[in-house]
N, C-alpha and C positions, 0 to 999 in steps of 0.2 A: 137773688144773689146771696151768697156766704159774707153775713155779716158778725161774724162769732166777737165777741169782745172787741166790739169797738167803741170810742167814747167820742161824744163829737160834741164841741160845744161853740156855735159860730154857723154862718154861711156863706156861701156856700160849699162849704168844709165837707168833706169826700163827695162830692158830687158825682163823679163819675166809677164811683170806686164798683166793681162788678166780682172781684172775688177777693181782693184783699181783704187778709183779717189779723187783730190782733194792733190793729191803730188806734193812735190817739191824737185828738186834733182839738187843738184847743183857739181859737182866735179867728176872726174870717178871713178869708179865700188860702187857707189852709190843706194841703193835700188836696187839689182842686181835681185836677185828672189823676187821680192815684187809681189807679185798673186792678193790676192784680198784687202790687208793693204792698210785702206784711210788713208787722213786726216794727213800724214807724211813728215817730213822735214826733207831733210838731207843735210849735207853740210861737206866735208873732202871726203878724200880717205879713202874708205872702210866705210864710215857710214853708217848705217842701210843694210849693205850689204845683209845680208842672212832673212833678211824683209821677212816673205812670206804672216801673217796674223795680224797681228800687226797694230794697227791704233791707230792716235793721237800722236805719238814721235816728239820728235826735238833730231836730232843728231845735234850737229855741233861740229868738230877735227876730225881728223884722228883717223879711228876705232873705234869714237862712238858710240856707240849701235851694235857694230859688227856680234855683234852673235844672237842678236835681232829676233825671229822666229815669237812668238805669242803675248808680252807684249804690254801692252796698257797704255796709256798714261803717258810715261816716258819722262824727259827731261837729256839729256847728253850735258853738254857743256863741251869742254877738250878734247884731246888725251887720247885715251882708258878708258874715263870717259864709264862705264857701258857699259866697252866689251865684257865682259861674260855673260851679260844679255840674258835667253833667254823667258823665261818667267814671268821676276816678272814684275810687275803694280805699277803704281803710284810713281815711282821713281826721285829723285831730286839731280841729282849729279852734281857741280860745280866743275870741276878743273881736272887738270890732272891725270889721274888715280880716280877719286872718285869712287868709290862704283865699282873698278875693278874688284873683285872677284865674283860680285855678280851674281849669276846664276837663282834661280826664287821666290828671296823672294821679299817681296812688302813693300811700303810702309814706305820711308826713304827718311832723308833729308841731303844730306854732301853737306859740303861746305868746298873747299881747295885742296890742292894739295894731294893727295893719301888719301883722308877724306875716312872713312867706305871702305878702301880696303879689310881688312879681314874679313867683313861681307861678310854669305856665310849661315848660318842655321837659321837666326833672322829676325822680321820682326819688321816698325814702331821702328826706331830708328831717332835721330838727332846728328848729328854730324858736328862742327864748329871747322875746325883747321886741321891739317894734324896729325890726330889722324888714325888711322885703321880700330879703333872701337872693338876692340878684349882686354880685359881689361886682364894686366894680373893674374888677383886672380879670376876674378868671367867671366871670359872666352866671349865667347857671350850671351850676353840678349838680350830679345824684351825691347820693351818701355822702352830707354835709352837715356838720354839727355846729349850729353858729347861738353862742350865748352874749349878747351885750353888755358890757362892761366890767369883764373877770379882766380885760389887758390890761398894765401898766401901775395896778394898783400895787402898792408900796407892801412888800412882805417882809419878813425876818428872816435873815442867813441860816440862821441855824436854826429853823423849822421848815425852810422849805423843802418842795420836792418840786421833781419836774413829773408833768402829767404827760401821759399819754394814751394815746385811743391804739389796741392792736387787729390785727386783720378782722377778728369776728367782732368791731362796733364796740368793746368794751373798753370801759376809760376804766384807766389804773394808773397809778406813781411809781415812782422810782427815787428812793429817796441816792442821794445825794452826798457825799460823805466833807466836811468840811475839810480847808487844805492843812495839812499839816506843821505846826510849828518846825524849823530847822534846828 
């Protein structure tokens, strides 16, 4: 089988790999059934373990991309950062546990420790803080931007501005004009 540039350091680390090429495996039981998944980095115990067609990830923690079958180009940095992943795409989970429940939605960014863990039926969310991502009044949404703890903090009148996010995802200001002496 085509083993072109791969690096393998562990066992039983690509064990069943038959034309994937262009991996790197670092740790044991690493990319264990990875078949024909190019283009993948894994680094922990149990990272990308059950890899079979998946190309383009970066695992790196223990149980990274654990469960990881078919998803393309996800990045898992953390301990059981997107260990239930099996099929979703384009995913960006920093931290331990980030985005751990997620099984094959696509398309989301945590950052933190257990960030967008109860995402699980949404796709195309950001998530900044050791939030869940599971709101409790308005449950799971797509296209949701949640940062912890920019509310309530104390600003200056006459610097601030009001933000807002418009139809195409882009956060911009609007400043404000102070009220006018009579």
């Amino acid at each position: 089988p085509p083993t072109a540039a791969i690096t393998v350091a562990g066992a039983p680390a690509l064990l069943l790999n038959t034309s994937g090429t262009l991996n790197t495996d670092i740790v044991t039981d690493t990319l264990v059934f990875n078949e024909t998944g190019d283009s993948n980095t894994a680094t922990g115990y149990f990272a990308l373990m059950n890899n079979i067609t998946g190309g383009s990830n970066t695992a790196i923690g223990s149980e990274a991309l654990t469960a990881n079958i078919g998803g393309v180009n996800n990045v898992a940095l953390g301990t059981l950062s997107l260990s239930s992943n099996t099929s979703g795409e384009n995913n960006t989970a920093i931290g331990n546990q980030a985005l751990e429940s997620n099984v094959t939605t696509s398309d989301h960014v945590a950052i933190g420790k257990m960030a967008g863990s109860g995402i699980t039926t949404v796709d195309n969310n950001i998530i900044i803080c050791h939030h869940s991502g599971v709101h409790s009044f308005f449950v799971q949404v797509s296209n949701r931007r949640i940062i912890d703890n920019i509310s309530c903090a104390p600003v200056s009148a006459s610097t601030a501005a009001l933000v807002m996010f418009v139809s195409d995802g882009q956060l911009g200001t609007l400043t404000i004009a102070a009220p006018r002496s009579p």
